[in-house]
C-alpha positions in Angstrom: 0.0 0.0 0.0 2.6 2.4 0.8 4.8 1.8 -1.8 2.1 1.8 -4.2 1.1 5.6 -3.1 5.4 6.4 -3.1 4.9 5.1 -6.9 1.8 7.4 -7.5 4.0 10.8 -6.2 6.7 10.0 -8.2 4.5 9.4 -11.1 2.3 12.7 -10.3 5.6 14.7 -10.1 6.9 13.7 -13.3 3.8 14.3 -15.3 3.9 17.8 -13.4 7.3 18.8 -14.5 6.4 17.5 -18.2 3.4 19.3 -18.1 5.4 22.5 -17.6 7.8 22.0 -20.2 5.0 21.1 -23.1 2.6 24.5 -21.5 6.0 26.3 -22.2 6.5 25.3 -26.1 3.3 27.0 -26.6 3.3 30.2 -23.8 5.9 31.3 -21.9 3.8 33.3 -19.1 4.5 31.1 -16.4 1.2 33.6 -14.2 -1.1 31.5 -16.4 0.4 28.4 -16.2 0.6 28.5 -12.4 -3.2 30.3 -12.6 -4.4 27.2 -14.7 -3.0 24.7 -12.2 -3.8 26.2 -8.9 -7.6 26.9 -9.9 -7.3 23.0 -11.0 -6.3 21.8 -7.8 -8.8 24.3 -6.0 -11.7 22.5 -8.1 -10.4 18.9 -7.4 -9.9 19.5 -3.5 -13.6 21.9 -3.6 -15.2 18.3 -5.1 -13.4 16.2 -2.7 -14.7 18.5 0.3 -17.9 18.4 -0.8 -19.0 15.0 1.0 -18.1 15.3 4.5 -16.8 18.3 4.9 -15.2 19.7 8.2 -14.5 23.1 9.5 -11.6 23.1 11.4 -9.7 26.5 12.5 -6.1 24.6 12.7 -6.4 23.0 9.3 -7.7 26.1 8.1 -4.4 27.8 9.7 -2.0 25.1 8.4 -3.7 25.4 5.1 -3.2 29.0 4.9 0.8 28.9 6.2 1.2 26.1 3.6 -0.6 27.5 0.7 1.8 31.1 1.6 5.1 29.4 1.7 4.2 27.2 -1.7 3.0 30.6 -3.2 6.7 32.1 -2.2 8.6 29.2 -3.2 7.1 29.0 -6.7 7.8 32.7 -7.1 11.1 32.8 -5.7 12.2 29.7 -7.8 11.0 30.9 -11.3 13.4 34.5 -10.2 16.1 32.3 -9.2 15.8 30.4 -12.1 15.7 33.6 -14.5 18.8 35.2 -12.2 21.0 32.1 -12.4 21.9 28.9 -13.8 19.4 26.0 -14.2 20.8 23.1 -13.2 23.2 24.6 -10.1 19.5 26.5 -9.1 17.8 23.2 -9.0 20.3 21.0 -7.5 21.1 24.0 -4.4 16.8 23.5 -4.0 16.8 20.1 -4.1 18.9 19.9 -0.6 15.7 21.5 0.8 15.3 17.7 2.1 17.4 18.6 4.5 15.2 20.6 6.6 12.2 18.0 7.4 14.9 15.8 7.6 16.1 17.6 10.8 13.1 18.7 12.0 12.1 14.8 12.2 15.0 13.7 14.2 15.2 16.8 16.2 11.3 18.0 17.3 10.3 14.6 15.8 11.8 12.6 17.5 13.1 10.3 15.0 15.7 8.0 14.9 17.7 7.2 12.4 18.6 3.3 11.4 22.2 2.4 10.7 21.3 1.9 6.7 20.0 5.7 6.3 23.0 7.2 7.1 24.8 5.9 3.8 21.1 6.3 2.3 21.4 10.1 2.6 24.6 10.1 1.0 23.8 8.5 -1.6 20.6 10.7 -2.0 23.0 13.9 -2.0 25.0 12.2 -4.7 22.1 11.7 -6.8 21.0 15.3 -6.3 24.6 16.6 -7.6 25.4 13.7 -10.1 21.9 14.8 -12.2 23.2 18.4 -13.0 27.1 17.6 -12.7 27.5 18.1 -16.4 25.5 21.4 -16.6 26.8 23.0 -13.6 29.4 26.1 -14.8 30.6 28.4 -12.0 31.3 31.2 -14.7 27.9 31.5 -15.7 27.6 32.9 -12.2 30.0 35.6 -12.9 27.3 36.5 -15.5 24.2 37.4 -12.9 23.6 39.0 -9.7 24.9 36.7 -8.0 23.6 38.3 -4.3 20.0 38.5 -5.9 20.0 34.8 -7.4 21.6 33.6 -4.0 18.5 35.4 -1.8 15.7 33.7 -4.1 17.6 30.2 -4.2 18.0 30.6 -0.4 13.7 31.6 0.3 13.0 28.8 -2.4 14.9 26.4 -0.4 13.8 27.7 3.3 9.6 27.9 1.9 10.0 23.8 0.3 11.4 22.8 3.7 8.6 24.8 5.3 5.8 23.3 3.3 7.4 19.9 4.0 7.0 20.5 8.0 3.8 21.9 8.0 2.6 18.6 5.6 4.2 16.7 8.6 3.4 18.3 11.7 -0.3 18.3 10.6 -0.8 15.4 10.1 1.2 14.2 13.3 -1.6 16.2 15.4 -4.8 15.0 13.0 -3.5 11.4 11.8 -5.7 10.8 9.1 -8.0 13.3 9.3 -8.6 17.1 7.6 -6.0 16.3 4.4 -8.8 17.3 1.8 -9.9 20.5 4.1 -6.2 21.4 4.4 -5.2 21.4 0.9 -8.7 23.0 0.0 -7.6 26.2 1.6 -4.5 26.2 0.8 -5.0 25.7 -3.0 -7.8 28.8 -2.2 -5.1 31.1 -1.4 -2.7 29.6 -4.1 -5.4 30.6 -6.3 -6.4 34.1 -5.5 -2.4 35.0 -5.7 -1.8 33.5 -8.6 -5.1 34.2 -10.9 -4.8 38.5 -9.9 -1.4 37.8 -10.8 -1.9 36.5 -14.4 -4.8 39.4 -14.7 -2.4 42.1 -14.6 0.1 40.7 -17.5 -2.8 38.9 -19.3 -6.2 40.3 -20.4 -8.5 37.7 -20.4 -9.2 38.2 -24.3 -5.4 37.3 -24.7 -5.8 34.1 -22.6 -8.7 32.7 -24.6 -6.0 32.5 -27.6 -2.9 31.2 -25.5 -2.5 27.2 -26.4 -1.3 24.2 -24.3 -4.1 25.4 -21.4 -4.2 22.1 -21.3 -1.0 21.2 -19.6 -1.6 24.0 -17.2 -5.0 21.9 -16.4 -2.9 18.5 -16.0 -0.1 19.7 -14.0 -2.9 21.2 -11.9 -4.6 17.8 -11.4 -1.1 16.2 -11.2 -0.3 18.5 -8.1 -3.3 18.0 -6.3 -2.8 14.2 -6.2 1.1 14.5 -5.0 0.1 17.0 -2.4 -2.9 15.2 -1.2 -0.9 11.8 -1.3 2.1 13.3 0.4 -0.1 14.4 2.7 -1.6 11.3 3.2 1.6 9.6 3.7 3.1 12.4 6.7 0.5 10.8 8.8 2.2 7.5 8.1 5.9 7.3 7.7 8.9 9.4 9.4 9.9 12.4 7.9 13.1 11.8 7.6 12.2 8.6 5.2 9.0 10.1 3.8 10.7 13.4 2.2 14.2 11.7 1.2 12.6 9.1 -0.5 10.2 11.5 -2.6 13.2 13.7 -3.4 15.0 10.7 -4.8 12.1 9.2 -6.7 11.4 13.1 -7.7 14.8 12.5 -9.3 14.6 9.4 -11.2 11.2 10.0 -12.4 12.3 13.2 -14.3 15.5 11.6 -15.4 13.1 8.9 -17.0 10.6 10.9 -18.3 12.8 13.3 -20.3 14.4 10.0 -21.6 11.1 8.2 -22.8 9.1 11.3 -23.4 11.4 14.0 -24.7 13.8 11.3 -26.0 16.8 13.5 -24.1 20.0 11.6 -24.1 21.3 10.4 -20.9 25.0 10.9 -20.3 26.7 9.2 -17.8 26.5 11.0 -14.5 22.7 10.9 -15.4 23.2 6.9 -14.9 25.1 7.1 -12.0 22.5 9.5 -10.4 19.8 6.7 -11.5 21.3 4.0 -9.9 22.6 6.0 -6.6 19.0 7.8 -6.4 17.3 3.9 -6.9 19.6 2.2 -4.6 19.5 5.2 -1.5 15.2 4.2 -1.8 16.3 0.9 -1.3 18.4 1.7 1.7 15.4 4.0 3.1 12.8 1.1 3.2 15.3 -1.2 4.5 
């Protein structure tokens, strides 16, 4: 059962990240795309809520804290990503693990197994060895390199937020309030992001933009890995649940570019596969 919902994330966050890249061949105003996707997930998680619903101030609060720091994140990575290099952006971000990872051992009260220790190494090495042949420090010399630092650093600090607040909820309400809280926090997601595409787009310009589509699937795609994630906080540690996203995260875009976009794998990309596949393995052990 668990690995089965595991497989669904992974799945759910590949078919998010393609979804971006096909929206982007035909628009490049990333407003609508995130507009299209946040309204999405509002309308899947305002259907789920409709049976049983429950108003519950905390949720509502955790919602709204989650729905803030996603809102941030997704900001401050698309300026980061505009400021600085792609793959060095993406890799720094991707150590975000780090932060429910600590929060788990240390206000958690985790505790780690003997195999998790080389597990999280081999995570890290997975992380670097997937951008190792993009990464070129001169391209820094080329930026703001204070300004790109401040927006990879708030990108990294809001992911590791969202991923404790995921956790922590669901470690006081095991089981309970996941469709409320993502239902208020796709609400706010929403509201920022839709006045947001209304100032650069008229909404006679986005009745002509094509590929909505992919801003609609990425939308439902999101919804699922949130909810699941969610799911999942109330029943694994934190410092196996978020690693082991991260790493499947990694392996399921490595794949996906390969089979869908027929992008050529080069060699650190198969030594991030099988470091990424075999830190899982070490995870669940």
């Amino acid at each position: 059962m668990v690995i089965s919902v595991y497989i669904l994330i992974v799945l759910a966050s590949a078919t998010q990240s393609a979804a971006a890249k096909l929206f982007n061949r035909n628009c490049s105003q990333s407003s609508v795309f995130n507009a299209l996707k946040s309204c999405t997930a509002l309308i899947l998680f305002a259907l789920a809520a409709v049976f049983g619903f429950s108003f519950h101030l905390p949720t509502v609060l955790f919602g709204i804290f989650y729905g803030a720091s996603l809102c941030i994140s997704m900001y401050a990575g698309y300026r980061a990503l505009c400021l600085g290099p792609m793959a060095l952006t993406s890799m720094l971000v991707s150590f975000s693990v780090i932060i429910p990872l600590i929060w788990g051992i240390t206000v958690g009260n985790e505790t780690l197994k003997t195999m998790q220790y080389p597990a999280f190494a081999l995570l890290f090495l997975a992380i670097i060895l997937t951008n190792a042949d993009k990464i070129k420090a001169k391209k820094l010399k080329e930026t703001n390199y204070g300004l790109w630092f401040l927006f990879v650093g708030i990108t990294f600090v809001c992911n590791g937020i969202c991923s404790i607040l995921q956790k922590q909820h669901q470690t006081l309400y095991p089981e309970a309030y996941s469709r409320e809280f993502m239902l208020f926090a796709m609400l706010l997601c929403s509201l920022i992001f839709v006045i947001s595409a209304l100032r650069k787009v008229s909404l006679r310009e986005l009745n002509t933009i094509k590929g909505k589509r992919y801003g609609i699937l990425s939308g439902l795609a999101n919804g699922g890995a949130n909810f699941l994630t969610l799911v999942l906080a109330g029943l694994e540690n934190a410092s196996v649940l978020f690693p082991i996203i991260s790493a499947g995260t990694i392996l399921g875009s490595l794949l996906c570019g390969r089979l869908l976009f027929k992008e050529k794998l080069k060699v650190n990309h198969y030594a991030a596969l099988a470091a990424g596949i075999a830190a899982v393995v070490l995870l669940k052990l």
